[in-house]
N, C-alpha and C positions, 0 to 999 in steps of 0.2 A: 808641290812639284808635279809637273808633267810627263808623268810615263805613257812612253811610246810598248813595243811589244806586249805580247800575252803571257809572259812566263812567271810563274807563283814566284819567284823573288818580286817580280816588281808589282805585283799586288798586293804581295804582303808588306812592301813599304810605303803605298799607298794609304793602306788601313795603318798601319803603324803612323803617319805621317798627318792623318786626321784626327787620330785619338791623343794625341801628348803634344801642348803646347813647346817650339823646339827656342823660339826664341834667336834673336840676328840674324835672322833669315836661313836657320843652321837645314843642309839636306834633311831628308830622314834615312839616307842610302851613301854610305862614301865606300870606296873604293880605292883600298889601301895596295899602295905599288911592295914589289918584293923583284929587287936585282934578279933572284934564282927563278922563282916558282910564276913570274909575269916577265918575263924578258923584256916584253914590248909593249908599254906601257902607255904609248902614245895610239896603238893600233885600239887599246881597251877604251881608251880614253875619248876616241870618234864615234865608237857607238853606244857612249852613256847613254841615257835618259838625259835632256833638258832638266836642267837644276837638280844633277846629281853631285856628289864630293869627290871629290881626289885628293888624299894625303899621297905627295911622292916622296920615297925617301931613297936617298941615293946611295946612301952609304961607302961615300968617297969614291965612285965610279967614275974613271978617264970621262965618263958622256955626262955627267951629271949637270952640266949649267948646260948641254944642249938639250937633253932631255927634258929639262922644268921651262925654257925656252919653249920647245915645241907644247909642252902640257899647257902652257899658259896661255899661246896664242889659240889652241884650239878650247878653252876655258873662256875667251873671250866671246869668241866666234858663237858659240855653243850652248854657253850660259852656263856653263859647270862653275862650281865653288872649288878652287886650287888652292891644298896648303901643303905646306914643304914643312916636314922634319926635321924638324931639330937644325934647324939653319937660318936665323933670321937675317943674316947677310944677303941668301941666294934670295932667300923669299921678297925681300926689295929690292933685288935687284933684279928681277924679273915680272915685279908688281904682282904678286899673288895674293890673294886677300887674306894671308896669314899665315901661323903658324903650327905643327903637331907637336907637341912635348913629350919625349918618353916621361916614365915618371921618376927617374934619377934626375932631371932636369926640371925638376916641379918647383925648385927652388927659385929660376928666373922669372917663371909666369907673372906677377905682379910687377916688375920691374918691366916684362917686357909690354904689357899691357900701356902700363903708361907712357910708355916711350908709342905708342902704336896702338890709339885709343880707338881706331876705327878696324884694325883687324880682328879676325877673327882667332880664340889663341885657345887650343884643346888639350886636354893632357892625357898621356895612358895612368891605366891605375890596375893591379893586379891583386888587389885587397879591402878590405872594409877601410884599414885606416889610410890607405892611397885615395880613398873616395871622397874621404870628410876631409882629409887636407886641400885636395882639388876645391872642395865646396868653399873651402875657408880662403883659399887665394883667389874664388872669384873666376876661373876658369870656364870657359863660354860652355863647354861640353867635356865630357867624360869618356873614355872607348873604353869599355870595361872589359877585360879578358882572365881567364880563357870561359866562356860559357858553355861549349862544347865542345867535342872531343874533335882535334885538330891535330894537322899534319905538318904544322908547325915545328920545328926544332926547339923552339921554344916556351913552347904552351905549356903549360903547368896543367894540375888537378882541374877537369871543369868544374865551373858552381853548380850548371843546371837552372834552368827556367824557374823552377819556385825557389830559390836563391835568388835570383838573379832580380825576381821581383821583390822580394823583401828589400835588394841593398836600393834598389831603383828607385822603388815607394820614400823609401827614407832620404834621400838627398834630392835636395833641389837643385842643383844644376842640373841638365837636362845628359843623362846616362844612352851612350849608344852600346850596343852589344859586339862583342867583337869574339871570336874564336869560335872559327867551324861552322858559320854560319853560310848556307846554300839552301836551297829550293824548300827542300823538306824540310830543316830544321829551323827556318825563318820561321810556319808557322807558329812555333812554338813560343815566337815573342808575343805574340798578342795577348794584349791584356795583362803583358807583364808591368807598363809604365814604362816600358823603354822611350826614349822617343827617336831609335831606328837603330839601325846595324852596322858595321860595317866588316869588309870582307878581301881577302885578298883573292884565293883560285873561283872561288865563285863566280868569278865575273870574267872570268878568261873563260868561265861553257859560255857564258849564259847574253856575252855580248854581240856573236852574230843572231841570236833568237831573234 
């Protein structure tokens, strides 16, 4: 991936994105949309890095097919990797190169996979046995959460970094980090085996840098 700016997020996914094989061209950096906490997810979305990720999730929003519209043509333009939540209708219907699966929805993964052999199709997982199910249905990647302490409504207990490397080490699909991750506490992936992050308010500082 080619990072533009100076700011420790996009160096720590640099080194994170050299050190662990990601496999289907997977970012090592995506860039998880939230209706509340990223309003404007198209303005995040212009000054990624070249071959960053974008999972949007719309969450039934009056804008939502203009907004994966507008993600999509600047994913084109740009070279970001576009996948849409939990909606494989919008997500073809927009051409996005896949799909995010919460992990309630880890049941469709292999069904969706062969219907859409060439997308990319990821799953959330909030536990050791959400990790090995993802691994067992073959899921391109992992967003593992909560790793740290997050402002989430939804974050649970973090694992923490040598957690996080133990469950990482142990599964072969390729594990991203998700919860509370920003500037300072990216460092703390390396050399866990992650093979990259991803984030939601992070990238609302850190996208005029």
């Amino acid at each position: 991936m080619v990072l533009n700016g100076s700011t420790g997020l996009w160096r720590t996914a640099a080194t994170l994105g050299r050190t662990r094989r990601r496999g289907k061209g997977l970012p090592a950096v995506w860039f998880v949309t939230d209706p509340e906490r990223t309003p404007d997810p198209v303005a995040i979305a212009e000054r990624l890095p070249r071959g960053a990720g974008v999972i949007f999730r719309g969450f039934g929003r009056a804008d939502t097919l203009e907004t994966a519209r507008r993600l999509a043509a600047i994913a084109r333009s740009r070279g970001l990797v576009l996948l849409i939540g939990a909606d494989d209708a919008l997500a073809a219907r927009v051409a996005a190169n896949g799909v995010h699966l919460p992990e309630r929805m880890g049941g469709r993964l292999r069904r969706m996979k062969a219907r859409r052999p060439s997308w990319i199709v990821t799953l959330a997982a909030h536990s050791p046995r959400a990790l090995r199910r993802a691994g067992a249905a073959r899921a391109d990647a992992v967003l593992l959460s909560t790793v740290f302490e997050s402002r989430s409504p939804s974050a649970g207990r973090p694992i923490g970094s040598i957690r996080l490397a133990q469950l990482a080490r142990s599964c072969r699909t390729p594990v991203f980090a998700l919860g509370g991750v920003e500037a300072r506490t990216a460092k703390r992936l390396v050399g866990t085996g992650v093979a990259g992050f991803a984030a939601v308010e992070a990238f609302a500082d850190v996208a005029s840098g």
